[in-house]
N, C-alpha and C positions, 0 to 999 in steps of 0.2 A: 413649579412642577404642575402638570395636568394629567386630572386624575381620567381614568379612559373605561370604558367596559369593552370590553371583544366579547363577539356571540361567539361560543363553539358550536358544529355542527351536533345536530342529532342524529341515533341509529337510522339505518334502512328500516327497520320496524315502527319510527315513529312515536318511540318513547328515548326519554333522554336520557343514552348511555353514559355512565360517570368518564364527564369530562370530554366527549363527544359533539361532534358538531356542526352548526349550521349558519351559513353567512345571510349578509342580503340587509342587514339590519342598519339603520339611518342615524346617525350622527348629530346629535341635538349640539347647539350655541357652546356648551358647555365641555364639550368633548362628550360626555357620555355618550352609550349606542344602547337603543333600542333591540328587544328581540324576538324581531316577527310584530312589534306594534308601533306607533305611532310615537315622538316622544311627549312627555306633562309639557303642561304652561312653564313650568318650573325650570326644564330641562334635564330634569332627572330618568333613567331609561325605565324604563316599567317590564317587566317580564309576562309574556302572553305565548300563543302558540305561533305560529302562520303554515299557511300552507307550502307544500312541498310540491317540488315541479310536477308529481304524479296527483297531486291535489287531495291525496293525505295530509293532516296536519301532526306534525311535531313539537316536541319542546325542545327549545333551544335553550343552556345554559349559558350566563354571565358570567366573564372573567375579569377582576379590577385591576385592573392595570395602571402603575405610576409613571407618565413621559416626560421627560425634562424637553420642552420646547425648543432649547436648541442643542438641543442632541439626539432625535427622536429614534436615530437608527441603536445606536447605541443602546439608549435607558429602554426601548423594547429587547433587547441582547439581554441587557440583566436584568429587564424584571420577567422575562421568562422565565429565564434561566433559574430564580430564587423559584419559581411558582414549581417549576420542577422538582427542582432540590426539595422543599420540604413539602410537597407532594401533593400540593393544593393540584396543579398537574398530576396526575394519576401514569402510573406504564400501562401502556395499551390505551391513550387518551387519543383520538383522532383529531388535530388543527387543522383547522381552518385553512380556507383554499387563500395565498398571498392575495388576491383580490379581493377578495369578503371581510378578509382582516383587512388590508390597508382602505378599504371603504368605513368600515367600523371608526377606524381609528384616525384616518382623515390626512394620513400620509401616502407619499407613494410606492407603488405598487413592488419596482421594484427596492425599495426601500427592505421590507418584509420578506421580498426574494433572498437578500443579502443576507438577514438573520435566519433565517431558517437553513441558508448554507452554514455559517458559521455554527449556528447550533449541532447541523447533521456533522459534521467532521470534528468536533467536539465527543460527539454520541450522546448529546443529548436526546434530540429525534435522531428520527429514522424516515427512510423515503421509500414505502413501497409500491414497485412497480403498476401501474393505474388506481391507486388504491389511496392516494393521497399523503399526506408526512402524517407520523403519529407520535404522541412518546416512547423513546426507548425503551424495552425491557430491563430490565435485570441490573437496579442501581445497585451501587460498590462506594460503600464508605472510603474517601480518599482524607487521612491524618489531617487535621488542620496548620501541622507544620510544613506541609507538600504545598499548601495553599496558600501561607502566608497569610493568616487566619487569625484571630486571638485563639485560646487553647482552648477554651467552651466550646469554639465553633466547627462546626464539620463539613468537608463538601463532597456533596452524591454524586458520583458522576457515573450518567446509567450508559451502560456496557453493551451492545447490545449479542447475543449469544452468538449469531453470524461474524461480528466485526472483530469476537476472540477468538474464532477459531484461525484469524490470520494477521492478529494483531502484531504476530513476534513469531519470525521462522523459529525460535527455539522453542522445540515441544517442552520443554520440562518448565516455560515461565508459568507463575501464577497471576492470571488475568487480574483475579483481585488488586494488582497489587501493581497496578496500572498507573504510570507515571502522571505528572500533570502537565510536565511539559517533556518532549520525545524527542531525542536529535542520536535516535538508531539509526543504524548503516541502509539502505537498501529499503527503505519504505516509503512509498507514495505519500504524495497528498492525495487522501482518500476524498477530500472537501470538493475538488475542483474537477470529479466525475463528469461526464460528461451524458448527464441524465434524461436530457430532452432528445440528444440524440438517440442515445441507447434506448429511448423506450420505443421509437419510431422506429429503431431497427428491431424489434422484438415485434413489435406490431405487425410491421411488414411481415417480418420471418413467420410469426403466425398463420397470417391470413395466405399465405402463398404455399405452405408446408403442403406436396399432395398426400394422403395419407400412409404411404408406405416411407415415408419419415416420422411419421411418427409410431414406426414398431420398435423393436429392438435394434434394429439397422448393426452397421459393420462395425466390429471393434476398433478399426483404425480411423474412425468418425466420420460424418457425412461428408458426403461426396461437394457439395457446395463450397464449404470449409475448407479440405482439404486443396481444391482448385484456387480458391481465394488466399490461402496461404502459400501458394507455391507461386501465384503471381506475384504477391506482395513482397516475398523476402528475396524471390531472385532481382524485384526491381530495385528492395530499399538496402538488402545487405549482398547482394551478389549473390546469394545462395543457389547451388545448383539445383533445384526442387523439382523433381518428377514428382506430381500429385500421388502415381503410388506408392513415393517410398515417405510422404507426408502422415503420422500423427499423431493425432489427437491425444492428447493428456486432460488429468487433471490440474497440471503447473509444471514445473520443472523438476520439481523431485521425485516429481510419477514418471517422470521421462526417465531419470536417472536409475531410476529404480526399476523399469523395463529393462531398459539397455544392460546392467549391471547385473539383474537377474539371467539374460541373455548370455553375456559372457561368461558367468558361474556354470550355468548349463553347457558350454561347450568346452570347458575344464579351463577357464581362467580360476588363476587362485589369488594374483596380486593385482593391484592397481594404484596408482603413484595419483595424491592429489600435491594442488599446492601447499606449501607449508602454511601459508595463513588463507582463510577460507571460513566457509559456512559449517557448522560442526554438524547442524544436521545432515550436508549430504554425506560426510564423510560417514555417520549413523548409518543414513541409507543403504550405501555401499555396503557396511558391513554387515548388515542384518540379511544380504543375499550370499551371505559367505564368502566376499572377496576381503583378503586383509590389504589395509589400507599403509603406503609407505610414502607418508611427507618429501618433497621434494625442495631444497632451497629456493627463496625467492628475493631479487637482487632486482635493481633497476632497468632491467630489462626483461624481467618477467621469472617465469617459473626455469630452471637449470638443466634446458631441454637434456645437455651432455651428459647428465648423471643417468638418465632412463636405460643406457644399455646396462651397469653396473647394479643396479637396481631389480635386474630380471623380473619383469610387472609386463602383464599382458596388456594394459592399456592405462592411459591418463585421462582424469579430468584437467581442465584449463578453462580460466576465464580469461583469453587470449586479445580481446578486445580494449577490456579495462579491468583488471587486475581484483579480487575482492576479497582485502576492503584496501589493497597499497593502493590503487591507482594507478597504478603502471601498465602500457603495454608490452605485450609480448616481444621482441624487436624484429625485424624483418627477420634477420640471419637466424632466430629463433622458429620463426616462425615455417620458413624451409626446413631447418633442423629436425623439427618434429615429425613434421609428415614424410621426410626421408625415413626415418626411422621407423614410421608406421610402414610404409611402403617396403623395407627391410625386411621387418620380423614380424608383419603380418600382427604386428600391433594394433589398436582400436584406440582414436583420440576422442574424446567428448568434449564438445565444445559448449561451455555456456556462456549463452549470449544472453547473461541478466539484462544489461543495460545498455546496450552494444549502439541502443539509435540516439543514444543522448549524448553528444559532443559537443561543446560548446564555441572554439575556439576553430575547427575546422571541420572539412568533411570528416563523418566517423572511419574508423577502419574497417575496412568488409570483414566477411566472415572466414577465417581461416579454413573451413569448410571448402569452398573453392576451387582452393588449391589440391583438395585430393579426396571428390566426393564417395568415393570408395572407402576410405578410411577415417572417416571424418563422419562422427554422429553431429548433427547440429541443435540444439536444444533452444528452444525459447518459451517467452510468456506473455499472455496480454496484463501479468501483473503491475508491471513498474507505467506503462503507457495508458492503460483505464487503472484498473485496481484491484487486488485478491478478491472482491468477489465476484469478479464474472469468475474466475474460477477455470481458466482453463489456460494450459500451456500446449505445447509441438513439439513431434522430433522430425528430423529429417535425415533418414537411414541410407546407409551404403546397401544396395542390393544384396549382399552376404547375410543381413540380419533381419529383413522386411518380416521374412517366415517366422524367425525364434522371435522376434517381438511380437507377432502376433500371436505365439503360441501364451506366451505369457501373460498376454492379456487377454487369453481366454480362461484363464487360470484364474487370474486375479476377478474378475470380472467387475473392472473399477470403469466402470466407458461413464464419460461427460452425455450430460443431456442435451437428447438432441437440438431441442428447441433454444439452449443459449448459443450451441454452433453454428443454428443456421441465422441468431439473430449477430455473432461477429463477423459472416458471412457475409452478410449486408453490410455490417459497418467498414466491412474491407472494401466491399464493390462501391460501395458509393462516395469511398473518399475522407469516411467519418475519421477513421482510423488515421487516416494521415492526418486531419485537420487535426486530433488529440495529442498527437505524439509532436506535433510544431507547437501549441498550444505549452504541453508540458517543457519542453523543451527551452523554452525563454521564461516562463516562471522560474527554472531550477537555473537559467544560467544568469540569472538575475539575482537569485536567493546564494549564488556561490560568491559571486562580487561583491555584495553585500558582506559576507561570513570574511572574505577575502580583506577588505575595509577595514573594519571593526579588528582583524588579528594585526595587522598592519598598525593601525592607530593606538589601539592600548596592551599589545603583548608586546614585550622587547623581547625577542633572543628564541621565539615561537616563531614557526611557518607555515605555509599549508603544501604539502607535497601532491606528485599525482598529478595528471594529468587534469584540465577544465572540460568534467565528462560526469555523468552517473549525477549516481544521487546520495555520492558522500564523497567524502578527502579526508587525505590523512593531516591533524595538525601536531606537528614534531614541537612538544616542548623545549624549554629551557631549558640548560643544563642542570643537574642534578635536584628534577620534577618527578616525583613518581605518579605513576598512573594510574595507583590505586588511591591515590591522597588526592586527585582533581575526582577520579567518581564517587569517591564519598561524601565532597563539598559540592558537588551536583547534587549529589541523590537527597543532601540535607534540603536543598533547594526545591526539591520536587522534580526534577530533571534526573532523566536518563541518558547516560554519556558512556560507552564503554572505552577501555584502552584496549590497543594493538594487540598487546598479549593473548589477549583473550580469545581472539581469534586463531592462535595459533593451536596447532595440532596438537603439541605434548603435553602444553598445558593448560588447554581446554578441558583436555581428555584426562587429564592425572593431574589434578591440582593437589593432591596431597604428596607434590613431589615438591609441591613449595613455589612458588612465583618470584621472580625477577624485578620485575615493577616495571618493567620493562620491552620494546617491543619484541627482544628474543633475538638474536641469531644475529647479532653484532648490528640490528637496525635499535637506534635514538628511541628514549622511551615518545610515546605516541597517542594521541586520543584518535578514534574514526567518530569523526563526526557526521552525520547524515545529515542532509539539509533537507529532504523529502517531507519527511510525517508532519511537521507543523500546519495546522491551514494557515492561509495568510496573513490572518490579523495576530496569530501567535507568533509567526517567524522568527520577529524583530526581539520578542521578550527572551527567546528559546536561546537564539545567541548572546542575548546580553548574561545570562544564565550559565552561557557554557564560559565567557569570557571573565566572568567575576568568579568560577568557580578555580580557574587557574589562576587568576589574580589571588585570589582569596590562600592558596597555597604559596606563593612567592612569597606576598606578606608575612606568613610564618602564620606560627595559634594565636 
């Protein structure tokens, strides 16, 4: 092993903030690094000031660092990571720029780039925009049996207050209590951001803003935006997009929850979701006073036929790829529907979570399309960057442009203008597409993978669902309950839900007793998401999910 010093930076004030830092520092025979001086005969680093580019001098602090020589990438991964954990790293500590550290320490550059990715998606650090990586905020004791741990031991893993508030679409999780390893439905790799671009479009978007974007501007978002998304979805999903009837949210459930408020206001009282779904939109929905009435969901999607019988002024539908079965809507379904809207003057909402990740062929366009009169179209830049750029779209039938706006004069939730106009940029310039190809072969790489591994060591298991998104469904063995695989996860440290739980009745009323089961005559079911892991957890996340249903077959 070689023992190493890293300089961390010092304040902009020039005294040395705890754990704060400054590079530049020279590498004696020894490994050690100097900071801001010269090294001993000896090769030991010596602590002094040096000057700063503005030719104040600072103090710089030494960090000792343990490197196994041939593992360098790595043993810098864990002895950060420990320097964190027990807090010799400090939250709110400023690291060092990747180049000043891998000069320090005498590896390469991007060496250092790689671990500070893996740490930020981790949430160890954190990366803020021109401002350099720092330590996380707000550590959270994780069990030492999540971690595989001896029982003494505990591991911190700092949280940081931004990355909770979109860690888990379900409002009512407890952040604390944050898994170690995550294989939820619907959630990015938050690791694989796309940070150098996005600050470059922020920058731009900055320095170009003339000043009457940066007032309060229009509630249906800036005009840049708006253009830029009605380009991009009518080229990438067919969407019919007039930039007027285009916008702006704070994600999809702000969309839903406009549109839903909308229909309440012109006396909607019902609206049909799928039977299995996201619980909070179904929340959403209700809290604007529409009651909510589950529609069967069969291998060809939601039971377009039941909505006349049902008397519901409108449905949502994840028409593209199903959430969390996987299934598309079927053609004949898909006419079905918008006949029906076009009928009784019904309203369809369309969400397109995941609508551009297909794996296996061109994706399906947007149902939308076919009848942009009746057809709200919803999206998000969540699943293609990540929950915190923090903004989603609707794209409205002329009938409802006015009552959404009126709503969101009500509400008065408008997105900031300056991350609008810096996704703005990253539509015109093609960033945006470069992300969504990007993500696109990581996820249809990490499903082949999950695909393998169920194939090789589960007999009498499947993965259903279409090769799309950023989960599948895998249908257990016969007579496997789906509460006995997430309990042998959860002992693991792994989060794993089953089918169930997605479902309407008994998400919503579990003191009516659960099934174990995926409900409504579907094979009990785990939804596996292949997203939230970064990449060097992947491979652990499914061998996790795979021993945890092995681990049930075998019996206690």
């Amino acid at each position: 092993m070689t023992d190493a010093w890293a300089n961390l930076p010092a304040d902009a004030t020039g005294t040395a903030a705890p754990g704060s830092a400054m590079t530049g520092a020279s590498v004696t025979d020894s490994g050690t690094a100097t900071t801001g001086t010269s090294a001993t005969d000896t090769g030991t680093a010596s602590t002094g000031t040096a000057a700063t580019g503005t030719g104040r001098s600072a103090t710089g602090l030494d960090v000792h660092l343990v490197l196994d020589p041939r593992r360098k990438t790595d043993s810098l991964e864990a002895a950060l990571r420990e320097l964190i954990r027990d807090g010799r790293l400090a939250a709110g500590t400023r690291m060092p720029a990747t180049r000043g550290l891998a000069a320090d320490l005498g590896i390469a550059r991007n060496s250092v780039a790689e671990v500070y990715g893996r740490l930020i998606g981790e949430g160890w650090l954190e990366a803020r925009t021109g401002a350099g990586t720092w330590v996380a905020a707000g550590p959270v004791a994780v069990p030492a049996a999540a971690a595989g741990l001896a029982a003494a031991d505990h591991v911190v893993v700092a949280l940081h207050p931004a990355a909770a508030d979109h860690a888990v679409p379900d409002a009512h999780r407890d952040a604390a209590a944050a898994p170690l390893l995550d294989l939820r439905a619907g959630i990015p790799d938050t690791s694989a951001f796309p940070r150098s671009a996005w600050t470059s479009a922020m920058r731009r978007a900055v320095s170009a803003a003339p000043a009457a974007q940066l007032e309060y501007g229009l509630p249906a978002g800036v005009a840049p935006l708006r253009r830029a998304l009605s380009s991009y979805l009518g080229r990438a999903r067919g969407v019919v997009a007039d930039h007027d009837r285009v916008h702006v949210t704070h994600g999809a459930g702000h969309a839903i929850h406009l549109v839903g408020a909308a229909l309440t206001a012109a006396g909607a009282r019902r609206i049909a979701v799928e039977e299995y779904g996201h619980r909070q939109h179904r929340d959403i929905l209700r809290s604007v006073g529409l009651e909510v009435v589950p529609v069967p969901v069969d291998e060809a999607g939601a039971a377009i036929e039941r909505l006349d019988e049902l008397r519901v002024e409108g449905v949502l539908l994840t028409p593209a790829h199903q959430f969390p079965t996987g299934v598309p809507l079927s053609p004949a379904r898909r006419t079905a529907v918008v006949q029906w809207a076009e009928r009784t003057g019904g309203l369809v909402i369309e969400d397109d979570y995941d609508g551009e990740f297909r794996f296996d062929r061109r994706a399906v366009g947007a149902l939308q399309s076919l009848s942009p009169d009746h057809v709200v179209y919803v999206g998000t830049a969540s699943k293609s960057l990540g929950p915190a750029v923090g903004l989603g779209w609707c794209v409205l039938p002329g009938r409802l442009v006015a009552a959404v706006a009126e709503e969101r004069r009500r509400d008065g939730a408008n997105p900031g203008a300056l991350t609008q106009l810096a996704l703005a940029e990253f539509l015109a310039r093609g960033d945006y597409d470069r992300a969504v190809r990007g993500a696109r072969v990581r996820y249809r790489t990490r499903r082949q993978h999950l695909h393998e591994q169920i194939e090789r060591r589960l007999t009498g298991a499947r993965l259903t669902g279409m090769a799309a998104g950023l989960q599948c469904l895998l249908e257990l063995p016969a007579g496997i309950r789906e509460q006995e695989v997430t309990g042998r996860a959860a002992s693991a440290g792994l989060e794993l839900a089953g089918l169930a739980t997605f479902r309407a009745d008994e998400a919503e009323h579990p003191a009516a007793g659960g099934t174990g089961t995926g409900g409504a005559g579907h094979p009990p079911a785990m939804v596996v998401g292949f997203g939230a892991p970064p990449a060097h957890r992947f491979e652990e996340a499914v061998d996790a999910a795979v021993h945890a249903v092995e681990s049930v077959i075998a019996g206690p």
